[in-house]
N, C-alpha and C positions, 0 to 999 in steps of 0.2 A: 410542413417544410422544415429542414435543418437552418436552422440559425447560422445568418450567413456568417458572422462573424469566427465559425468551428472551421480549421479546414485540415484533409486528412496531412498524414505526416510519416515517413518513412524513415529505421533506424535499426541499425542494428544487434544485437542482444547479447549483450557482454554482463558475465559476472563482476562482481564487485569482489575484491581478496576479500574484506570479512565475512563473506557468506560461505566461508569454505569453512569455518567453525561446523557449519550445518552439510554434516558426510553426503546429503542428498543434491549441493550444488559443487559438485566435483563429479570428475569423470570415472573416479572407480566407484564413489557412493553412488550415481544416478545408476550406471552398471549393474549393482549388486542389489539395487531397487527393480531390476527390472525396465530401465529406459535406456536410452541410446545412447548417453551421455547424461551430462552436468546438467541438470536443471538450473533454467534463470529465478534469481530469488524473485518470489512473490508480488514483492515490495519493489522489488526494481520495475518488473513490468506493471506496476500501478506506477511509478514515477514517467514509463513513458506514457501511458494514458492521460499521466496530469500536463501533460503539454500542449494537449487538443484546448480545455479549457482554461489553461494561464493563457496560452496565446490570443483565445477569444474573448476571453473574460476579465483576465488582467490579474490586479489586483484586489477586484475585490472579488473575484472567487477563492484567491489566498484568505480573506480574512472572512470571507460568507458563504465560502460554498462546500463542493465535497459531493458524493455522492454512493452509493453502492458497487464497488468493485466483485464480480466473480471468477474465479481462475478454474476454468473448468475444464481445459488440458495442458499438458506442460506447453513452458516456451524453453528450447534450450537454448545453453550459449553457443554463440554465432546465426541464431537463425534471422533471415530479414525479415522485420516485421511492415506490418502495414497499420497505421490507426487511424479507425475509418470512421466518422462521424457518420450515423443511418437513421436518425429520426428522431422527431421530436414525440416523446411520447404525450405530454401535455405544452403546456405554455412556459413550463418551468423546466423542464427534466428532457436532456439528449442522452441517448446512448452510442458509447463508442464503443467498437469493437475493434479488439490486437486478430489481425489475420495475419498465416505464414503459408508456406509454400505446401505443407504438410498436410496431410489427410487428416479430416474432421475440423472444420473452421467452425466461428470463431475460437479461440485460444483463451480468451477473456472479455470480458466486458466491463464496461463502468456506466452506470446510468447518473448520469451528473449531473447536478443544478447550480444555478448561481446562489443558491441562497437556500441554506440548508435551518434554519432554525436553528433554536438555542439548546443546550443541551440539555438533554435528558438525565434522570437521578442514575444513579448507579442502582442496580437490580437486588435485590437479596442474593446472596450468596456465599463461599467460601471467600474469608478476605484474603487476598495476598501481598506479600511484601511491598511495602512503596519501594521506588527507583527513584535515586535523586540524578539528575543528566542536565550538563550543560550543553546548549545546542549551540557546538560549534563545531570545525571541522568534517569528522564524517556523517554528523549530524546538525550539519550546517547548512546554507545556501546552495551547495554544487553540487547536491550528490544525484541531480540526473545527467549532470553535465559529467562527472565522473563516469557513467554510466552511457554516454555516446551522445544524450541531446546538445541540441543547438541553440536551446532557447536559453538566453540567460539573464529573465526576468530578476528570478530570484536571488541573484550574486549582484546585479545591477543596484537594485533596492537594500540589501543589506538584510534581507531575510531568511527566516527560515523554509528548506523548499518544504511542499506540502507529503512527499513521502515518508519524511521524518517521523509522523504519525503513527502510520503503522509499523513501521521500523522499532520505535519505543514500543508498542505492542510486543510483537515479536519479540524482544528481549523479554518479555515478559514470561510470553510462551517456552522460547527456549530454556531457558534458562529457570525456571520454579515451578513445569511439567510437563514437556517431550523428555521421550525417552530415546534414544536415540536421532536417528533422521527422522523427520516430520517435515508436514506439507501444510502450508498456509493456504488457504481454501476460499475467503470469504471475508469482507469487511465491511461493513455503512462505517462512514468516514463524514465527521461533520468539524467543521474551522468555524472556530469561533474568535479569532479575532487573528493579526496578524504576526507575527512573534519576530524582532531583531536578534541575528546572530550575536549568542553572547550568554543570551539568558538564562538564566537555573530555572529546569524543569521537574516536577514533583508527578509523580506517571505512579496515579493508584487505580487497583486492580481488583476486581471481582471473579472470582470462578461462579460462573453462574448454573453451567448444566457442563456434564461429562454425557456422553451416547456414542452406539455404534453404529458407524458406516463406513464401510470401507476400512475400517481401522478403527483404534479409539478417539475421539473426536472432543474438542474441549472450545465452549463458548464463555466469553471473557467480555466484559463490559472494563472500556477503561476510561480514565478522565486525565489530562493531561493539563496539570497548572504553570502558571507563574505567578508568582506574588499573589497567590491562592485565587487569582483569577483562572475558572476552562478557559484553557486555548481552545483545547480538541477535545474530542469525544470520538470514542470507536464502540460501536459492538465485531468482537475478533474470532473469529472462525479456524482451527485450523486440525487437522487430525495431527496426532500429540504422538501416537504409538503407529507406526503401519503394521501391516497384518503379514 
């Protein structure tokens, strides 16, 4: 059985302006990619994902949970989505799925638990640049609410929301190896404690493996501090070059 406390959620899918840095969430880049338009960033439709379990969970899946996101066909801007809570795989782990109107459902998934463990080491590999980021703003409490939800746990509490995570990813990605437009593909997302808006964040980075599919393809293990405590922990998925 689905855990009563998950209930689906409907919203619709708006880019965020800083995603238009990235030519593939605009209307002439998703075009010139080959889609029908603007792709929605990655990260955004994981922040609406993260509203099945803030809503059910609360806060402490902000500060202990997380789960495996996949974005396995576009979502673009304006399409309506549906997030559909569909089963408990074990006693710990629901999976939600983003459905739209569009041929070949689901869009994405998140298999999500309330309690993700502690973080994992950083992997061997290429080191990259630390990011030093203070989590406020558009990397603050509202950026799903910027982005059309309703929930507003995390602006209520004075927190960071939990898509912040892979968002700090992401800069990582963009900006120290995509080559053009890139597509963020894949994340295990784990919270390791809860973070107030305000904080100095320390976002260090491993290139762990480069491979081809579909394009060039780059996995990034990353650790997200404060005051040298993980917040977060990601391993980050995302093809870096299209073909």
């Amino acid at each position: 059985m689905i855990d009563a406390r998950l209930a689906p959620w409907q919203v619709r899918a708006t880019n965020l302006p800083e995603h238009a840095r990235n030519p593939i969430h605009t209307d002439a880049g998703g075009r010139a990619a080959g889609f029908e338009g603007a792709l929605v960033a990655g990260v955004t439709t994981y922040a609406y994902l993260c509203h099945v379990p803030l809503a059910g969970w609360g806060e402490h899946w902000l500060a202990n949970g997380g789960g495996e996101v996949r974005f396995r066909r576009p979502v673009l801007d304006g399409d309506l989505l549906d997030l559909v809570p569909i089963s408990n795989d074990d006693d710990d782990h629901v999976t939600v799925e983003v459905r739209s109107s569009r041929p070949d459902q689901p869009r994405a998934i998140l298999r999500c638990s309330p309690s993700m463990g502690p973080a994992q080491a950083l992997r061997s590999g290429e080191p990259l640049a630390d990011v030093v980021a203070v989590l406020d703003g558009a990397l603050g409490a509202d950026y799903a609410q910027r982005a059309g939800d309703d929930l507003d746990l995390t602006t209520r509490l004075g927190l960071v929301h939990p898509a912040v995570w892979p968002s700090l990813a992401n800069d990582v990605m963009h900006n120290q190896l995509a080559r053009g437009a890139w597509i963020h593909t894949r994340s295990i997302i784990r919270h390791h404690r809860a973070v107030p808006i305000g904080a100095t964040a320390v976002v260090r980075s491993r290139l762990v493996e480069r491979f081809q599919s579909h394009g060039e393809r780059a996995l990034v293990d990353v650790h997200i501090t404060v005051d040298d405590v993980v917040v977060a922990s990601l391993e980050h998925e995302a093809i870096i070059a299209l073909p």
